[in-house]
N, C-alpha and C positions, 0 to 999 in steps of 0.2 A: 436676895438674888434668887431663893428658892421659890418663891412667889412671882418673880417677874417674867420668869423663863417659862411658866406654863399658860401666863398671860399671851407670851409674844407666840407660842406655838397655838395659842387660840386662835389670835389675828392671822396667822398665816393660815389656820387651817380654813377658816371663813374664808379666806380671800381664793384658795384655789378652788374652794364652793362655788363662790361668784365668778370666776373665770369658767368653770367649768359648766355652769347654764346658760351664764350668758351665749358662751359657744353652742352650743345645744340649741338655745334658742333661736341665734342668728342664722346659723344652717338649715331652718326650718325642720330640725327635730324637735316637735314641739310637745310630742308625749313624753320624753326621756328629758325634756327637759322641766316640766310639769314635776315630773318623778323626783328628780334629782332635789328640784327646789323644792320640795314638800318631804321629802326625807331626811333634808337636813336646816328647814327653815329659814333658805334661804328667799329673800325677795325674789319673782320672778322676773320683774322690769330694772334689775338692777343694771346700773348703767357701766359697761366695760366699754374700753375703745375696741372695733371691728380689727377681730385676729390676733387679740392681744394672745390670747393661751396660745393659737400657733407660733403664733413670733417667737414667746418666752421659752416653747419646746424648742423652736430652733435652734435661739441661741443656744440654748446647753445642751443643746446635741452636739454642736459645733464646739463647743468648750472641750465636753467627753473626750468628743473626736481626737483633737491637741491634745488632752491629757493622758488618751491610753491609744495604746497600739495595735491596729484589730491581733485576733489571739489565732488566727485559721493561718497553719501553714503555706499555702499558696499567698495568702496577704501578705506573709512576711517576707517570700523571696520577692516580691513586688518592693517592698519597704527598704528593702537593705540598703546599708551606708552606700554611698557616693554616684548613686544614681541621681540624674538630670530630673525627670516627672517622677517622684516617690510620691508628690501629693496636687494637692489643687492649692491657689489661691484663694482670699477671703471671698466667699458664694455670696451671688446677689441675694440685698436682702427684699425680703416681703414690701410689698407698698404699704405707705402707712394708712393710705385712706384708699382700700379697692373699691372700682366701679360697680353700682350696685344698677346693673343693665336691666332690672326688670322696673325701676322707678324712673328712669331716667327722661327726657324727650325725646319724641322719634323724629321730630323735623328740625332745620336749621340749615346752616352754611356746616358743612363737614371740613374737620381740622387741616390745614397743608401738611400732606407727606410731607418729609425735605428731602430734597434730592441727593441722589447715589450715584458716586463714582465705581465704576466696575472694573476686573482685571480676571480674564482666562489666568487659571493659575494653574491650573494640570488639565490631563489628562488619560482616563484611561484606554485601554484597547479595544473593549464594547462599552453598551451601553451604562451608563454611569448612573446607579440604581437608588440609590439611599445617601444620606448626610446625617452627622449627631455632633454636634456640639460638647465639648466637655464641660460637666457642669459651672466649674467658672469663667467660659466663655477663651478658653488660653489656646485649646487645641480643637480640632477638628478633623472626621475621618469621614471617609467617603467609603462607598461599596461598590462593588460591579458586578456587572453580568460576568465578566474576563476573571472572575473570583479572585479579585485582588482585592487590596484594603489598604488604602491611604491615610497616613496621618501627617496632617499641618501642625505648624505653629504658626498662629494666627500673629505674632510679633514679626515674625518674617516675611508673610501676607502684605502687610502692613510697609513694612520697608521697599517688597517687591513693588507696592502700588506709587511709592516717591522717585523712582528712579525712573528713568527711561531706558535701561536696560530690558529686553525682552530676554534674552539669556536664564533660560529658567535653570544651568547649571550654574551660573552666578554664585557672588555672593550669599546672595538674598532668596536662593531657593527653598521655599517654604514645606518641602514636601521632607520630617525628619524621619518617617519610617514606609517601609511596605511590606507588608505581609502576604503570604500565600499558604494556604492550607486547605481550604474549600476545591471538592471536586464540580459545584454548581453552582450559581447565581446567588449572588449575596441579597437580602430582601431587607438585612435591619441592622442595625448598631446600636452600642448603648455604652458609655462608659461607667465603670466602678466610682460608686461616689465619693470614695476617703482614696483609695489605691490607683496605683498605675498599671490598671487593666481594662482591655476594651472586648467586649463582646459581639460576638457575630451571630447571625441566625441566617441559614443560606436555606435553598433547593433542595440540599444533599441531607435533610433532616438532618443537623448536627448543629448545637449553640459551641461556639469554641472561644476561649477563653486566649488573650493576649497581652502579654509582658511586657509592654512599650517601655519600658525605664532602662532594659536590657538593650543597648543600640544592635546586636548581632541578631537578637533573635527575628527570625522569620516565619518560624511558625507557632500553631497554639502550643501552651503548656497545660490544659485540659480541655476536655471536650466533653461535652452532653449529646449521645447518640437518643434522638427521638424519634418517636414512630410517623410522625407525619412533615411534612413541608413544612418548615418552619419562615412564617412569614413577618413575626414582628417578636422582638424581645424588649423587655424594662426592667430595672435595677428595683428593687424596695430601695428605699431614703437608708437605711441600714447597711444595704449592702450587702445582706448574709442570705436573702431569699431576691429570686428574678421572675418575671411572670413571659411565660411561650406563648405566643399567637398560632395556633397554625392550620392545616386545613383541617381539622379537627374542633368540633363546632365550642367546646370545652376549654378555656385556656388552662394551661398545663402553667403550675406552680411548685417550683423545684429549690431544694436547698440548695443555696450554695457551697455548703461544705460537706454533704451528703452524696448530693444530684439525687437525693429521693423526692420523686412526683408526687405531687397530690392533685386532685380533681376534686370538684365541689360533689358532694355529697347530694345537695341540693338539687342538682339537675343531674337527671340519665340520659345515655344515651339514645336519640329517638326522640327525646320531649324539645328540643331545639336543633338545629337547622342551619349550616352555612359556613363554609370557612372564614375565621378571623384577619379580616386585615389589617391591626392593626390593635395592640393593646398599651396602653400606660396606665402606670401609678401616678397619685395625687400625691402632692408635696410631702405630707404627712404619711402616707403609706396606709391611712386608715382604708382608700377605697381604691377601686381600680375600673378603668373603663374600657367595653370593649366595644371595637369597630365592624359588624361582620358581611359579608357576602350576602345571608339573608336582609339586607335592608335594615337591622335591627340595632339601637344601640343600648350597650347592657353594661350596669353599674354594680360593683361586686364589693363584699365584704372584703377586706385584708386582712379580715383574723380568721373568720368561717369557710370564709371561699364560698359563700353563698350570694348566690345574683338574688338582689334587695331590691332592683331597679328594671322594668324595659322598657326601652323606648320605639313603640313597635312602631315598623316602617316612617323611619326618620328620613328616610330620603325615596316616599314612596316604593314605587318598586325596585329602585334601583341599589346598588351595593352602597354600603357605608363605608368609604376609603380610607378615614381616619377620623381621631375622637381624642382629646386631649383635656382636662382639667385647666380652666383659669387658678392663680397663683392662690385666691383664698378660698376654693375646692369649690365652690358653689355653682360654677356654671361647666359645659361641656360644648368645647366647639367643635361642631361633627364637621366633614366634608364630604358628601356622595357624587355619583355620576350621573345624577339627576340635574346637576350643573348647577348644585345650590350650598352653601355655604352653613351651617344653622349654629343658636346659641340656644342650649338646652339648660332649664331650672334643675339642681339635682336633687331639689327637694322634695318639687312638684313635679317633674318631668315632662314638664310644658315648654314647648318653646316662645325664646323670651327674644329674637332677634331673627334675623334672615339676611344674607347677604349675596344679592344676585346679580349679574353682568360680566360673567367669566363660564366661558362654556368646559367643563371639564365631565367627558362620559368617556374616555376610553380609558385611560392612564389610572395606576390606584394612586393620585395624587392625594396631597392633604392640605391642609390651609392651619394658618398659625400665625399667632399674637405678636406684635411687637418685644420687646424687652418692657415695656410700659403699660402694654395692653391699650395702649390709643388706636392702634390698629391692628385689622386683620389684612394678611394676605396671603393670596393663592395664586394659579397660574391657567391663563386662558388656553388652550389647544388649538381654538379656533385660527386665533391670533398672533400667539406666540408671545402672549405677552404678560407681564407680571403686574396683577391688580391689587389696588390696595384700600381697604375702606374702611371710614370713620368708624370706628369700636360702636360707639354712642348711636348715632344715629342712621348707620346702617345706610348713609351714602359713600359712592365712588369719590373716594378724595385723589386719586392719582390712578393712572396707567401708562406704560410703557412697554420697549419692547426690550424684552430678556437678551438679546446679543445670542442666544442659540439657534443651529441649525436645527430646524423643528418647536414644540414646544419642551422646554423644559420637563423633566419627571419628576423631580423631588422641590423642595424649597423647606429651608432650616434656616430660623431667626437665630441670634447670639443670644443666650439669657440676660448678656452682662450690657450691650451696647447695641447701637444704632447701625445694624450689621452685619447681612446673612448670608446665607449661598446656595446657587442653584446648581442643578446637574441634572444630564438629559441624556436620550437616546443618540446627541451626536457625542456622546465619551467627556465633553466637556467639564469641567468644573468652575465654575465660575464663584468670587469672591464681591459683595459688595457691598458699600459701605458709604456713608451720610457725608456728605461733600460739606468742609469744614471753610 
């Protein structure tokens, strides 16, 4: 036995060698991966399946998670006994096999969207600014100019869209919470990834923190006062640090149980340029991408806070509106008001796709993946209408018209289902979802 157990921690310790180049390798880090396999003799072309080491971090983050209980006081009055939201549902998992958009064909017949049934399911007082999905696709929260913050329960959504009741005090009204605590315009949401807490980043430079498990409370139970407009906030996968977008050309990265800032080191003030529209983290938290007013999109460490990436003038002259990581971190789909769509390499920083026929220059809209990554979709101004196009081949597989007075502002897909929602300058909120 004494002999077998230093064997089997051998095989274990090779194999997370080979997980961990092949990862290296596959992400087009190909010096660190060079390094790795030469330091510790591992094959270079070793054959792993695509994302295995992410998947396996997943899972047993996800295990962790179920086994211990965050330790940060504010977590725990979120957690307490006999609250309805204490936690999420089992999270979508990783694709087993993600689309590798830079081999793929660029012509063909482009996939059928399938069609969506729609239902107004609130409304705010002004214009209806932001949407976030909760990471398991259960809840959802809107933002407003009217500095309010709605949150659904997309099972009530669902009920409300079977009935023929329009009675939205019904049974079936999907609307379990509202908040008020913002003196200005709400610009971002983001829920806590283990907890029953939602996050705001308004106008009034302030990120505020919300208890949704508490049905009475109305306002935040902490607040981050920052020095600039705050115009887009992101959780780490963790949970214990969040990344600030704001007009502040530097995203601002803050403990969660400190609220002590840090700023990359890396860049001063003066050597870049532009307010941030628009920041998130990559599934894994290793990298973070930012969307900004200068035209520019910029790929950051998650441990250094150092921009490793830019991708200068990605939407020509025009502002970069949003930027998001596909599921196995490899690619970035920007959105600018150049009225173009793009799919950026993060290795190379090359773009690997284009997606054009949706005019969007005034709004800081964004464009965003299916639940499947089969497609992309954004929202026309021109038209008022909501585009949608083959992932692959970078044609128009569908168009329609969004049911808003105007063009819609925002659009957020469900992580978990065939299922998103838009919201616009007419207060609206609309829900919509794949006709079964």
């Amino acid at each position: 036995m004494a002999v077998e157990q230093p064997l089997h921690d051998g095989q274990l310790q090779r194999h997370v060698n080979a997980l961990i180049v092949a990862h290296l390798r596959d992400h087009n880090m190909s010096q660190a991966a060079n390094a790795v396999a030469s330091a510790t003799m591992t094959p270079l072309n070793v054959e792993i399946p695509a994302n295995k080491l992410v998947d396996l971090v997943y899972k047993g983050l996800s295990v962790d998670r179920d086994e211990n209980s965050l330790s940060t006081s504010w977590t725990d009055t979120s957690m307490s006994a006999g609250t309805t939201y204490a936690g999420y549902g089992p999270l979508p998992s990783l694709p087993h096999k993600p689309l590798d958009f830079s081999s793929m064909q660029t012509k063909g017949h482009p996939k059928t969207f399938p069609k969506h049934d729609t239902r107004h399911i609130s409304e705010h007082k002004n214009a209806a600014r932001c949407v976030r999905f909760s990471p398991d696709g259960r809840l959802i929260a809107t933002g407003s100019a009217d500095t309010s913050i709605k949150l659904f329960e997309v099972d009530k959504v669902r009920q409300m869209m079977m009935t023929d009741s329009v009675a939205r005090d019904g049974p079936h009204r999907p609307v379990i919470r509202t908040f008020y605590d913002h003196i200005q315009a709400i610009n971002d949401l983001d829920f806590h990834p283990q907890s029953a807490v939602l996050i705001s980043g308004a106008k009034d430079r302030t990120i505020k923190f919300f208890d949704f498990a508490k049905t009475a409370a109305k306002r935040a139970f902490r607040v981050i006062q920052d020095t600039h407009n705050v115009r887009s906030v992101s959780f780490h996968p963790c949970g214990d640090f969040l990344l600030a977008g704001t007009d502040h050309a530097v995203p601002h990265l803050y403990d969660v149980n400190t609220f002590q800032c840090f700023l990359s080191s890396s860049v001063q003030d003066g050597q870049i340029d532009g307010a941030i529209n628009q920041v998130r983290y990559a599934s894994n938290g290793g990298i973070y991408v930012t969307a900004s007013k200068d035209g520019n999109i910029r790929i950051w460490d998650g441990v250094s806070a150092s921009c490793i990436r830019v991708i200068e003038q990605a939407h020509g002259s025009s502002e970069a509106t949003s930027a998001s990581f596909t599921k196995d971190q490899r690619y970035v789909l920007s959105c600018g008001k150049d009225s173009a769509v793009r799919l950026w390499d993060v290795g190379s920083g090359k773009q690997v796709k284009q997606y054009v026929g949706a005019q969007h220059e005034q709004m800081r809209c964004q464009a965003v993946f299916t639940h499947t990554e089969d497609f992309v979709l954004c929202v026309d101004e021109a038209s008022s209408e909501i585009v949608a196009w083959d992932a692959l081949t970078g044609d128009i597989a569908s168009r329609w018209q969004s049911n808003h007075s105007g063009a819609p502002r925002w659009l957020e897909h469900s992580p978990s289902e065939s299922a998103f929602v838009t919201c616009g300058t007419d207060r609206s909120v609309r829900f919509w979802r794949e006709t079964f």
